[in-house]
C-alpha positions as CSV (number, residue, x, y, z in Angstrom):
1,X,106.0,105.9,112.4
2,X,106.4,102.5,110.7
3,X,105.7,104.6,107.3
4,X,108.0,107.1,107.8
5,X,110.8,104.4,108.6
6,X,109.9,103.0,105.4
7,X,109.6,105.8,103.1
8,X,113.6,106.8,104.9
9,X,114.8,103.6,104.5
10,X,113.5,103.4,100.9
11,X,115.0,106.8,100.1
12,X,118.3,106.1,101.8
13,X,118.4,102.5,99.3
14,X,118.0,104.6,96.6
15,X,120.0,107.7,97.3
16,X,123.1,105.5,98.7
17,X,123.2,104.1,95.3
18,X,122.6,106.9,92.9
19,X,124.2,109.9,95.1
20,X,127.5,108.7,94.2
21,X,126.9,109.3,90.9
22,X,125.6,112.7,90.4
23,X,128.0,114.1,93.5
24,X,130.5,115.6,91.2
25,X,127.7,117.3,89.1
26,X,125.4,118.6,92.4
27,X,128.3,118.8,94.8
28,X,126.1,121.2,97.4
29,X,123.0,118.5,97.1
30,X,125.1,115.7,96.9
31,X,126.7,116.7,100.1
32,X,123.3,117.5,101.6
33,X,122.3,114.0,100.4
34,X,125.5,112.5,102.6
35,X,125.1,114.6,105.4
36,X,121.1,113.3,105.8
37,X,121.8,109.3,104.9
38,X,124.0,109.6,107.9
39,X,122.2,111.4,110.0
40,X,118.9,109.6,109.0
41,X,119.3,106.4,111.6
42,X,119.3,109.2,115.1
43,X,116.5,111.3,113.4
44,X,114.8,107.9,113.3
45,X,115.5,106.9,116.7
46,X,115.0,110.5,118.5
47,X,111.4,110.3,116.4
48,X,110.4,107.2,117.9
49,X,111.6,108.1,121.6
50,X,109.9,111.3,121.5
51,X,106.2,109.6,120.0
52,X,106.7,107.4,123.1
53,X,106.9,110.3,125.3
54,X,104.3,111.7,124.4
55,X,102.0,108.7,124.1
56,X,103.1,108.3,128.0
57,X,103.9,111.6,129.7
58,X,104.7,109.2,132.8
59,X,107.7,107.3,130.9
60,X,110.5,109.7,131.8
């Protein structure tokens, strides 16, 4: 998990500062791009709670 987190924060450096700038040229993937950085942090965080869950199928 630690490696995914870091290849999506990574990514989400990158993309946050180039996105912007090719936007107006790939306005569907630019808007893809948007929709993902924001969504990125609760895709992280439901990831995390559902390895947890299954690593303890008693933690409810």
């Amino acid at each position: 998990m630690t490696t995914l987190r870091a290849i999506l924060e990574e990514y989400h450096s990158f993309e946050l500062v180039h996105s912007f700038q090719y936007i107006s040229f790939f306005n569907p993937i630019g808007k893809y791009i948007i929709d993902f950085l924001a969504l990125k942090d609760n895709i992280l965080e439901f990831m995390e709670k559902l390895i947890k869950a299954r690593s303890n199928p008693l933690n409810t």
